[in-house]
Every structure is written in C-alpha cells, then in structure tokens.
ROKOLVO-215597 format. One line per 5 residues: their letters; for each residue x, y, z of C-alpha. Coordinates in nm, 2 decimals. Layout:
% ROKOLVO-215597
a = X/Y/Z | ...
% end
This chain:
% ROKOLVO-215597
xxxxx = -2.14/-0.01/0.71 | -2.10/0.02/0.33 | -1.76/-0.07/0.17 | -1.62/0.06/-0.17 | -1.40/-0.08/-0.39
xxxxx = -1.19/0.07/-0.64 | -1.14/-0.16/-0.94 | -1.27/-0.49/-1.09 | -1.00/-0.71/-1.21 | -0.95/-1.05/-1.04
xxxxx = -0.85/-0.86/-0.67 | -1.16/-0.64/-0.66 | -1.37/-0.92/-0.75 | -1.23/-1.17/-0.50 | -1.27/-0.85/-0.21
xxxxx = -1.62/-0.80/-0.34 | -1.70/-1.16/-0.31 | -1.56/-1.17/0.06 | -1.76/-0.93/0.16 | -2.12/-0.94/0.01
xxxxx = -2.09/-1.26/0.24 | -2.06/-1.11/0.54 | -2.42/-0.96/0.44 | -2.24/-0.61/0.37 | -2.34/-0.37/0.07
xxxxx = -2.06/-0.29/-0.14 | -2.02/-0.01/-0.42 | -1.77/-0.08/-0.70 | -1.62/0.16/-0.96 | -1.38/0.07/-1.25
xxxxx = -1.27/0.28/-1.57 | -1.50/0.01/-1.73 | -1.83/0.08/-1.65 | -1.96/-0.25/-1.81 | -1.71/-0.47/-1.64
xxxxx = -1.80/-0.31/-1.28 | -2.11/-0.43/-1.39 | -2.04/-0.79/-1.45 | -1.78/-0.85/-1.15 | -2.03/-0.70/-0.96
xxxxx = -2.29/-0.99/-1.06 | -2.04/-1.24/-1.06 | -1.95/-1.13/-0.66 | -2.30/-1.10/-0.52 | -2.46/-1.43/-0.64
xxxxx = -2.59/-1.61/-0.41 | -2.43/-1.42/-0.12 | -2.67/-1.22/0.18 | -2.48/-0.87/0.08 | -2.55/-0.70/-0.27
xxxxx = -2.26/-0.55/-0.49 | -2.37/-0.21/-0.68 | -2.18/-0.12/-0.99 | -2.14/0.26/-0.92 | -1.95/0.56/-0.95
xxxxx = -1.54/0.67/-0.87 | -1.70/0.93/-0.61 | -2.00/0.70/-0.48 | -1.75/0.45/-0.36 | -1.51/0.67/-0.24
xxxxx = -1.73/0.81/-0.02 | -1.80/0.47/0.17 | -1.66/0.44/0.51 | -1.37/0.19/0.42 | -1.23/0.21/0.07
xxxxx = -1.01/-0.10/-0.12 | -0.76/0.06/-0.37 | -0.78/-0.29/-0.58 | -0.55/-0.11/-0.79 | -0.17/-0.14/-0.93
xxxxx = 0.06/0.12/-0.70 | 0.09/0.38/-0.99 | -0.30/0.43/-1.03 | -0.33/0.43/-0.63 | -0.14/0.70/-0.63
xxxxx = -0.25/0.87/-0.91 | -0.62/0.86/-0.71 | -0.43/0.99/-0.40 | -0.32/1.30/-0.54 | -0.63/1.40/-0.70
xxxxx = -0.81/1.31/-0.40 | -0.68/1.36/-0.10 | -0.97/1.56/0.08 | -1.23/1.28/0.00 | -0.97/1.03/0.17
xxxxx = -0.97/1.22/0.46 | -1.06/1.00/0.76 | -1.18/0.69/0.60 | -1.03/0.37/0.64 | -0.84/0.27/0.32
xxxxx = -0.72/0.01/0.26 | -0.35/-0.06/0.02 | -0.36/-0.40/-0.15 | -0.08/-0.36/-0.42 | 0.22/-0.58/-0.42
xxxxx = 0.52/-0.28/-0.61 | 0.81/-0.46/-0.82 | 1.03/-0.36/-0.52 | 0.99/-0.15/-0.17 | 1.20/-0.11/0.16
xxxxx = 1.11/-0.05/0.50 | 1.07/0.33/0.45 | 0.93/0.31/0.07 | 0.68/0.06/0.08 | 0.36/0.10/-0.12
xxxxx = 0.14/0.27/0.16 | 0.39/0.47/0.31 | 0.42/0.63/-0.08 | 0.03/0.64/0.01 | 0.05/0.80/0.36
xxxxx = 0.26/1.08/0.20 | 0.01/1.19/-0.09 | -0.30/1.15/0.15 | -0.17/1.18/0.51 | -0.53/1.22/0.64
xxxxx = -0.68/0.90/0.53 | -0.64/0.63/0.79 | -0.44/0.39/0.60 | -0.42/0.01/0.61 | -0.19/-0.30/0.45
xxxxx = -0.36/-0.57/0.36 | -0.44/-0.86/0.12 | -0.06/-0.94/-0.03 | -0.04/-1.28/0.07 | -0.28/-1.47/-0.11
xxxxx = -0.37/-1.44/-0.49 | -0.68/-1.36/-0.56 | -0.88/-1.70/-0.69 | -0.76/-1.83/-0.27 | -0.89/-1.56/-0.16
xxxxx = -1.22/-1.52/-0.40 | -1.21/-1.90/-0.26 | -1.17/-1.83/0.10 | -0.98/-2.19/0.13 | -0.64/-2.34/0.02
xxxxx = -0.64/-2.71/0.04 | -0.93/-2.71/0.26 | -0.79/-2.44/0.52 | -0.94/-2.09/0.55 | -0.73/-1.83/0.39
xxxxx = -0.48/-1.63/0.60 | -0.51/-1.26/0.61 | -0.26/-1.02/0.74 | -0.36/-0.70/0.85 | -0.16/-0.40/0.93
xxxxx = -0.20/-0.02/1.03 | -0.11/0.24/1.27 | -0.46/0.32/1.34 | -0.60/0.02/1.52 | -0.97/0.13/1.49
xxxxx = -0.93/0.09/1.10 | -0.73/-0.23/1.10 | -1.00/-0.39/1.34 | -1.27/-0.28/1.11 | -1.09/-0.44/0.84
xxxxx = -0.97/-0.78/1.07 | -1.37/-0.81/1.17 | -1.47/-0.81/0.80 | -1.25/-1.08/0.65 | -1.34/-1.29/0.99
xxxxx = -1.66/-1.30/0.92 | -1.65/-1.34/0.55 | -1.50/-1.69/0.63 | -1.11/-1.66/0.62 | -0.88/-1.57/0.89
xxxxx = -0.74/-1.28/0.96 | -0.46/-1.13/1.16 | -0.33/-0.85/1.31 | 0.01/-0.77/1.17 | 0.10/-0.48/1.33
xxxxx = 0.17/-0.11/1.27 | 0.28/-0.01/0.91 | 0.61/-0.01/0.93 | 0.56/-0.37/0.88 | 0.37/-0.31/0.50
xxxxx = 0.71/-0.40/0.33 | 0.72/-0.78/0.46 | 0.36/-0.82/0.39 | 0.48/-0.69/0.02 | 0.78/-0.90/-0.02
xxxxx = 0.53/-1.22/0.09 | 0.33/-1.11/-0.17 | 0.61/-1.11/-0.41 | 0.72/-1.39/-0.30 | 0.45/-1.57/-0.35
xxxxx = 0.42/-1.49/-0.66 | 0.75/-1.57/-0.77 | 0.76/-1.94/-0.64 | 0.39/-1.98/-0.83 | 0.58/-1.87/-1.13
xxxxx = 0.86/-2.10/-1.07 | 0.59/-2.42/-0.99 | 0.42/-2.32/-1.27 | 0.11/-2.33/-1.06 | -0.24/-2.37/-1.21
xxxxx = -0.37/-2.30/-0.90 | -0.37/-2.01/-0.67 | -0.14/-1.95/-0.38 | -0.16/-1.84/-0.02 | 0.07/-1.83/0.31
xxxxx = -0.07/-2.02/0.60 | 0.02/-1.87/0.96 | -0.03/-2.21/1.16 | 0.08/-2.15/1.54 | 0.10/-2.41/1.83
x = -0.15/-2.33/2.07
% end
C-alpha cells in the first residue's frame, strides 16, 4: 500500500513519521518543494518505510490520502479535484475555528468531493505527541471515524501498527466532537501555557 500526504508543516511530518514505521512508502507534496524535501528526511530516518518528496498529483494518486492541510486549502484541493479523489480513502485532519454537527470540516468535504471515501481523524493530539507516538509514557490515542468502514479500518490498522492506539469512533456524523476535542485541546495548552505537546487518553476499565 502506498500512502500520500498532502503538506509538510508539523502534522504531515508527525503522519509521515507514523507511518514510514509501519515499513510503508509514503509520497509527500507541499507548495514548497524544498521543505517536502527536508520533512521528508527528517520522517524516514531511521524508520523500515521510506518518505519520497514528490508531486501534488503523485500523491494523490496513492490509495489513502492525508489532507495535512488547514480546512480552507482542503477544500480549495477538493474542488479542483474531485475526479482524482474518487474512491480513495482520504483522510480530514483539520481542526476549523468552529463546526456543528451538520457543518463539520469533512462534511464541507463530502459535499465538494462526494465520491472520495472520507475519514476523520487525527484532532486529538498535537502533532509533536503524535510525531512522538507517547504522552507521559502512554501510546498516543487515535480516534477514527467514517461512514465507510473499509477506509476507517485501513486507517485504524495503520496507526496500530505504527505504535499508538487507535480507535474506532464511529460514523461521521461524529467528526464535529473529534473537532471540538481538538479545539479543545488546544485551548487548555494555550491556557497551561504548555511547552509540551498535548493528547486525550481514552483509558477504559476492562
């Protein structure tokens, strides 16, 4: 399987890092070709799977896509691109300002590109926990949700084996709460003043 991921700041590295250690090639683009190019070194050292600097249309051609990207430019790549997003896994990380349960970030997706087989996913950690994989010596939570479960497992498989934990969090009519935790967490960082990064543990009694 090869993954692509749609912009190097601090989120597409930490997703490139997760997965070049599951072993997985990964092909990332960015407006700046030279900074693909260094978060791409940066994510594959020292890890099985190898990270490519590439193209905008090499990566979106891989069978699951990361839109590491703020809502607007998701969007923006939606619309222009709808037919090359049609039946791939994709994958929404952005945490918008503000959303409700029938505006939330991939639902805005859904309605540009309904043909791409959408996912929620990533909101509740920053990215150094999750370029990490560990907060305070626990594996990073990861909360997964789509209405197409063959996607979302793809996705749930990936992070598992990349070392964190993740979770199925339902269809996506739950992508709003997964935003507001993301918000959230951000907000009460802010307020700490945290030098370090953030993450919401799901720790159930079994």
């Amino acid at each position: 399987m090869r993954i692509g991921i749609i912009g190097a700041g601090m989120m597409g590295l930490a997703v490139a890092r997760r997965v070049a250690l599951t072993g997985t090639a990964v092909l990332l683009a960015d407006r700046s070709v030279a900074r693909a190019r260094r978060v791409a070194a940066e994510a594959s050292a020292g890890a099985p799977g190898c990270v490519l600097a590439t193209t905008m249309a090499a990566a979106l051609r891989s069978e699951v896509v990361f839109l590491a990207l703020r809502l607007p430019e998701s969007l923006e790549l939606a619309r222009r691109q709808p037919h090359v997003l049609r039946g791939r896994a994709v994958v929404d990380l952005s945490v918008p300002e503000r959303t409700d349960p029938l505006s939330s970030a991939v639902r805005q997706l859904v309605c540009v590109a309904p043909e791409a087989r959408w996912v929620k996913a990533l909101t509740t950690a920053d990215a150094g926990a999750l370029h990490r994989g560990a907060t305070e010596g626990h594996p990073v939570d990861v909360f997964v949700a789509s209405d197409d479960d063959r996607a979302k497992v793809v996705v749930v498989e990936l992070f598992d084996r990349s070392g964190v934990r993740a979770f199925d969090a339902g269809g996506l009519d739950n992508a709003w709460i997964l935003e507001g935790m993301g918000r959230l967490g951000q907000e009460v960082g802010e307020r700490l003043g945290l030098s370090e990064s953030w993450s919401f543990k799901f720790m159930p009694s079994w």
